[in-house]
C-alpha positions in Angstrom: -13.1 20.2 3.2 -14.3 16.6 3.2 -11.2 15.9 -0.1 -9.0 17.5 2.4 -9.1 15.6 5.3 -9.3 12.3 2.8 -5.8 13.6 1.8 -4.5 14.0 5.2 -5.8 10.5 6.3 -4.4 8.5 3.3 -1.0 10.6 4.2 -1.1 9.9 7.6 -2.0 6.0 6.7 1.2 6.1 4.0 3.2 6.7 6.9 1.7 4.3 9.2 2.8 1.7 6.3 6.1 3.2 6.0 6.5 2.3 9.7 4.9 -0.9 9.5 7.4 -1.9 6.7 10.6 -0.7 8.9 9.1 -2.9 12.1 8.4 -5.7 9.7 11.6 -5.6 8.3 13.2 -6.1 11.5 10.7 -8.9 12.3 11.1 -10.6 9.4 15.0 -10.8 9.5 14.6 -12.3 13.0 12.0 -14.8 12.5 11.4 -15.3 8.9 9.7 -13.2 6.3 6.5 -15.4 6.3 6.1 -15.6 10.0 6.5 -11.8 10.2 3.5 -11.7 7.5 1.5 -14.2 9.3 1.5 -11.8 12.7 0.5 -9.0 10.4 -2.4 -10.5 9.2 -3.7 -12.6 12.2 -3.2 -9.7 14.3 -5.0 -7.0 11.4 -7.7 -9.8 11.2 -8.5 -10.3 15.0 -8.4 -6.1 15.3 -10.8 -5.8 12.0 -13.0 -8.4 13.6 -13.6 -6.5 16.8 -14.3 -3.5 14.6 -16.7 -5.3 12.8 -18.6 -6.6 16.0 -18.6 -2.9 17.4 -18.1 -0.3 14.7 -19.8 -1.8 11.3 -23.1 -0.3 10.1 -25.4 -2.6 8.1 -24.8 -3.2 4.5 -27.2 -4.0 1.8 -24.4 -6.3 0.1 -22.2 -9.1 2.2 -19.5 -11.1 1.4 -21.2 -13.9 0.0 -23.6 -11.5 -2.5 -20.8 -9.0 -3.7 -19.5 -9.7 -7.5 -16.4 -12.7 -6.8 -13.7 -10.5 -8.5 -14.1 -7.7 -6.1 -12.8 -10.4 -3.5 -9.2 -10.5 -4.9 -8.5 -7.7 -3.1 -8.0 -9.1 -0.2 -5.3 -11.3 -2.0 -2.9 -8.2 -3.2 -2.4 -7.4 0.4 0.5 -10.6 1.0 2.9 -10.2 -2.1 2.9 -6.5 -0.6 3.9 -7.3 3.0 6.6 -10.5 1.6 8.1 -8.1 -0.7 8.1 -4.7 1.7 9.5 -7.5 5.1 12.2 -8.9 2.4 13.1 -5.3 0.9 13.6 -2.8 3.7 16.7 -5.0 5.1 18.2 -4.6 1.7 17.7 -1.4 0.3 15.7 0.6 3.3 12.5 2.0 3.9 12.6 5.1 2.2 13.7 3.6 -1.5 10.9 0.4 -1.0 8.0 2.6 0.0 9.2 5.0 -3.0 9.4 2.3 -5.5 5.7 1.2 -4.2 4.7 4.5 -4.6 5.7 4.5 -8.0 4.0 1.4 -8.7 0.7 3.0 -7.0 0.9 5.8 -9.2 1.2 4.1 -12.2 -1.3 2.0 -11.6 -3.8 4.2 -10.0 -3.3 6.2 -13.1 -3.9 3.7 -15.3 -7.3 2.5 -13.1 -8.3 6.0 -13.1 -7.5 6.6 -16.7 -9.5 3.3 -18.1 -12.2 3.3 -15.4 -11.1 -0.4 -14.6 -12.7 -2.2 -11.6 -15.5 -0.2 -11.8 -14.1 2.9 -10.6 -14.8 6.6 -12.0 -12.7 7.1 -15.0 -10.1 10.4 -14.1 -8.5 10.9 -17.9 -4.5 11.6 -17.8 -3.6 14.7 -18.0 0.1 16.6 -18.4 -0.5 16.8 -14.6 -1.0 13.4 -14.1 1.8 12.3 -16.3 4.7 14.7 -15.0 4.5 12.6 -11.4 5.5 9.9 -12.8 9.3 11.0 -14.0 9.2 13.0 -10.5 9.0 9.7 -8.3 11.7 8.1 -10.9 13.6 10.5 -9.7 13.1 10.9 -5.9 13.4 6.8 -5.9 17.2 7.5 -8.3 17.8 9.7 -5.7 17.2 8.3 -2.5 18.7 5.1 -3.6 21.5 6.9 -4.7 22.2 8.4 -1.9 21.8 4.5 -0.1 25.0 3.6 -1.9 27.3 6.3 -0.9 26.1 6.1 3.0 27.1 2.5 2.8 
């Protein structure tokens, strides 16, 4: 049950980007792709930080003591927003947040598959491999059907 509702949530936050990348979008061709990044940020720092203050349990490990690689994470987040704030005026929502999809799953699969970052190793399977041509597909599609609406 607890795999379940981890599914739901990460479907749930999928759309929540989705709509954060159609807002941006329009935010960014008003004021400028980096401002538009900039309030994203500052304004998901200052809410995180009031989480922190109120919400955080303890940790055994901080900042400062955690492995240094495992803090480029917090880099991969700003070539996301740029390219999703410059891409949805230009080719929509639907065929950006499919073509980062796509680059998810591959990825993913390939983390997963190789147990890189210290995560579980999840071999590929048929499964695993058939998703892939799938999204092609649904991102052919929907940008596909972009062109003929325009």
């Amino acid at each position: 049950m607890t795999e379940l509702i981890m599914i739901v949530l990460a479907i749930v936050a999928g759309a929540a980007l989705s709509m954060q990348a159609a807002v941006n979008g329009q935010l960014g061709e008003k004021v400028g792709v980096l401002k538009s990044a900039f309030l994203t940020f500052s304004v998901g720092a200052a809410i995180t930080a009031v989480l922190i203050l109120f919400l955080q349990t303890p940790q055994q490990a901080t900042l400062l003591t955690v492995p240094k690689w495992q803090l480029m994470g917090a880099l991969f987040g700003v070539p996301y927003i740029i390219v999703m704030v410059t891409a949805v005026p230009r080719v929509g929502t639907a065929v950006a947040t499919v073509a980062v999809i796509l680059g998810q799953l591959a990825m993913g699969m390939l983390i997963d598959n190789f147990g890189w970052l210290d995560n579980p190793q999840i071999a590929l399977s048929w499964h695993r491999v058939a998703a892939i041509p799938c999204l092609i597909i649904a991102l052919a599609l929907i940008y596909r059907s972009n062109r003929k609406a325009a």
